[in-house]
N, C-alpha and C positions, 0 to 999 in steps of 0.2 A: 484820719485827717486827710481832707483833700486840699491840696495846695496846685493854683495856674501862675506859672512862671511863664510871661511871653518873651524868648527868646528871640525875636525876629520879626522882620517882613514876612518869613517863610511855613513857620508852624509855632504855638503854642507846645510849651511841654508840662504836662498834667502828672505830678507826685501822689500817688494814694499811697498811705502809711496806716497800718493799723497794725493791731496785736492779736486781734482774737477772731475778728470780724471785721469786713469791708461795707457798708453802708452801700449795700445793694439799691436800695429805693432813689439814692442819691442820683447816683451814678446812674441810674438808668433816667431819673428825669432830668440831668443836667446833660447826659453825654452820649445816652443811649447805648450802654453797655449791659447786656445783656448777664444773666443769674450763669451760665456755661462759663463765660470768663472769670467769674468773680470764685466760681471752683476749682475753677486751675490754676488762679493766684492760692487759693488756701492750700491747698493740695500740696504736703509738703514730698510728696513721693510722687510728684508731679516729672513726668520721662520731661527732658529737651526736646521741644521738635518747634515746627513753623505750620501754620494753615494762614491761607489765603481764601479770601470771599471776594470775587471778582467783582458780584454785583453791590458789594456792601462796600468795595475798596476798601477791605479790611483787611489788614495782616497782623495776628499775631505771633508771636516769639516768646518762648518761653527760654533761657537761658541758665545755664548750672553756675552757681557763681562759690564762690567756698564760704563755708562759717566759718570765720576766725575764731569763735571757740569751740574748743575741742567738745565732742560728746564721748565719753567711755572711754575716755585719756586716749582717743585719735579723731584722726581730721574726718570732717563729710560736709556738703557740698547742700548747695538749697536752692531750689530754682527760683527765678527774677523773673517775673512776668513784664513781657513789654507790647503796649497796642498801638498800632498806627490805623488811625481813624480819623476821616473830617480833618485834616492837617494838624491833627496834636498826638503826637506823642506822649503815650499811659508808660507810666512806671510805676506797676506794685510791687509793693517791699512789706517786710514784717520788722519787727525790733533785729531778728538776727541780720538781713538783707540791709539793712538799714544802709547801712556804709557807703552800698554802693551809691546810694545819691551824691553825695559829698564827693566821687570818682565821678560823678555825671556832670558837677557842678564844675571839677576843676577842667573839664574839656570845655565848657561852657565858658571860661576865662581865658581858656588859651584858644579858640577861634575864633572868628568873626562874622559879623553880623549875616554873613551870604550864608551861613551852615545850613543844608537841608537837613530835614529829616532824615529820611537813611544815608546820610553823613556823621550825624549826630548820634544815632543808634549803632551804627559800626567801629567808631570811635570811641563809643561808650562799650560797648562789646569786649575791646581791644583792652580796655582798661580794667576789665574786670578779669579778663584772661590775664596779665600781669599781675594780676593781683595774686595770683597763686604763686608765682616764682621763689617767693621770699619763705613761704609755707612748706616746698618743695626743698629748699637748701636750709632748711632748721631741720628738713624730718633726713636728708641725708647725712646730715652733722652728728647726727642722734643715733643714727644708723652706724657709725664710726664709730661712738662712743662705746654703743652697745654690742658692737663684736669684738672691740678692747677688751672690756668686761668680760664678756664669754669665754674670751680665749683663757683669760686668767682662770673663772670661776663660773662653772655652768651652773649657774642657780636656779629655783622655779621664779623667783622676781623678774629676771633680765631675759629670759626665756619669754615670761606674758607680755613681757615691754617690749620685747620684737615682733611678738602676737599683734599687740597693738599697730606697731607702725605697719606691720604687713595688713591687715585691714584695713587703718585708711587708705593705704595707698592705693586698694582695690576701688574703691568710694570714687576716690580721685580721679583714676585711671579711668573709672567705668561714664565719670562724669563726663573730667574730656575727650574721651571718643563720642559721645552722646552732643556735646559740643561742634566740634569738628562734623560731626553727620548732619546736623541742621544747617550747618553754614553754607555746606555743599549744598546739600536741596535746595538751599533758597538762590546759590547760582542757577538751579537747573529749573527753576519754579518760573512761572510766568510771569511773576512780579517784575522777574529779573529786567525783562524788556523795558519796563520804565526809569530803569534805573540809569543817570548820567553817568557819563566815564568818570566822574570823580567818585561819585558814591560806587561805582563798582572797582575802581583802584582800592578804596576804603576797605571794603568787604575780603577783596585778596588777600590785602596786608592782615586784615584778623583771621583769614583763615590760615593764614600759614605761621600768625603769634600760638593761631590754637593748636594748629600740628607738630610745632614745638614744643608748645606743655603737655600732647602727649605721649612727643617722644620720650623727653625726661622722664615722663608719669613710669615708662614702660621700662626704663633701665632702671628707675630705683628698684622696680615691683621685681626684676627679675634679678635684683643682686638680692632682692629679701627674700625670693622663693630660693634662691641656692643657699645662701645662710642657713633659713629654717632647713634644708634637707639636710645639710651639712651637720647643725646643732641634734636633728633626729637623727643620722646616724649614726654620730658619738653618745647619744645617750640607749640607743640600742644595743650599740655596741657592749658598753660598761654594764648594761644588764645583763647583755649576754655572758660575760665575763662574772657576774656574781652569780648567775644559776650556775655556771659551770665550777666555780671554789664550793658551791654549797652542794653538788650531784659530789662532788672528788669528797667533802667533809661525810657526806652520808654513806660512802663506801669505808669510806677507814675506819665510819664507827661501827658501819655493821661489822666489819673482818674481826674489828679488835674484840667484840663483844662475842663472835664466834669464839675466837681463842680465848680467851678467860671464861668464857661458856664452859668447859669443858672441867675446867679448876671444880668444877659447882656439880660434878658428875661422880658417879664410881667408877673411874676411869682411872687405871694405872698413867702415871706420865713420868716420865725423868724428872727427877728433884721436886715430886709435889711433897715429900717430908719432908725435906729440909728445910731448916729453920727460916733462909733467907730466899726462898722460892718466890715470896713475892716482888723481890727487889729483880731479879731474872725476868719472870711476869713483866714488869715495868719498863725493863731494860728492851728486852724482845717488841713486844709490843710497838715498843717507842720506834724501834728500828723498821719494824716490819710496817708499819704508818708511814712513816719517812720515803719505804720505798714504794709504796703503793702511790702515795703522793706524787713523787718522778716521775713515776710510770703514767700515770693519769694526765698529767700535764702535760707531759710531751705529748701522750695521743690525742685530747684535746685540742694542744695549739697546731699539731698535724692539722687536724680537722678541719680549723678554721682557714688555717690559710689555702 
């Protein structure tokens, strides 16, 4: 679906919305958008970056914006294709992108009719970087829960659920750096010179919404990288701890099976006629296991510490 919303005196703004496919033929005889764009809208592994065409006074902008639903129970990110061309502003979206029109529309409500285009698109920018904040303090909140959990009961469930958050948050993290990198080039890019003081006050203020959400991105990621080491080294730990009960159990059975070994021989021993020999056997044994066990443990827990 292509929908022209005229915002202004100043530029038209052009919504393409599809699911599967963009109606390339359209778009190219209504607006002269070439098959190269219409790839890097579908392109959902599509990096963040900006290209400028001086002679086409074309800029596009691709932008990481977040899916509010989860894939593989965590969060990951889908880039926003945005074109400025011939004074309209393109915004392709898919069904997951979707949303952010509706963040496009409510900027559209709250300024006025003098908005330029890269006012408009930085503002919109600004808005879709806020839109992760709230995505950001649900997956911290979770994060609390789930080292509660842990501490209580290391289980494999709360273990892949930490797996989880720690994944998205890389997705995330990787996004808004990817984010934050384009904004800066498109300061340093030569577009930049056309730009009024307003639309470049605009731009400042979303670069620095967006090096805020990666700062946050980066202290979650780095309290869930110390967790996970944390959670692997009490679970090494505890293993370590049950091969060393089961190397101590394999020595007392071999010892005890030497000494009753012997019972099974022609071997003279003290009290192998007597009636209650084997109650002695059991008693002995039992003791001589006992101290083997001491002895093992303390040189084991030597060991480790």
């Amino acid at each position: 679906m292509i929908k022209e919303i005229k915002t202004g005196k100043h530029f038209s703004w052009i919504i393409v919305e599809f699911d599967k496919q963009p109606d390339s033929q359209e778009l190219f005889e209504r607006f002269e958008i070439d098959d190269e764009i219409i790839e890097y809208a579908i392109d959902k592994n599509e990096r963040a970056h900006i290209e400028y065409n001086p002679k086409e006074d074309e800029f596009l902008l691709i932008f990481n914006a977040i899916n509010l639903e989860k894939q593989d129970n965590h969060y990951e990110t889908i880039p926003v294709t945005f074109l400025v061309k011939n004074k309209k502003l393109f915004t392709i979206v898919d069904k997951e992108s979707r949303y952010v029109i509706e963040l496009m529309k409510n900027v559209l409500d709250e300024e006025d009719e003098d908005l330029s285009i890269f006012s408009f698109l930085f503002l919109s920018l600004d808005m879709i970087t806020e839109r992760y904040f709230p995505v950001l303090d649900d997956i911290d909140i979770e994060k609390d829960i789930l080292n509660n959990k842990l501490r209580k009961n290391t289980t494999k469930s709360n273990l892949l659920a930490l797996s989880d958050l720690s994944t998205g948050i890389v997705y995330l993290t990787s996004a808004a750096n990817q984010n934050v990198t384009l904004l800066e080039q498109t300061r340093t890019n030569i577009i930049y010179r056309q730009f009024s003081e307003v639309e470049k006050e605009y731009l400042d203020s979303t670069i620095i919404e967006a090096k805020q959400l990666l700062s946050m991105n980066m202290v979650i990621s780095q309290i869930l990288e110390q967790l996970s080491g944390t959670y692997n080294n009490i679970l090494n730990n505890n293993l370590n701890d049950i091969v060393t009960n089961m190397n101590i159990v394999s020595i007392i059975l071999a010892s005890l099976a030497v000494i009753t070994g012997f019972f099974g021989m022609n071997v003279k021993l003290p009290l192998s006629n007597h009636a209650s020999a084997w109650i002695f056997i059991i008693i002995s044994s039992t003791l001589l296991g006992f101290l083997i066990y001491r002895v093992l443990k303390n040189f084991f827990s030597k060991d480790n510490k």
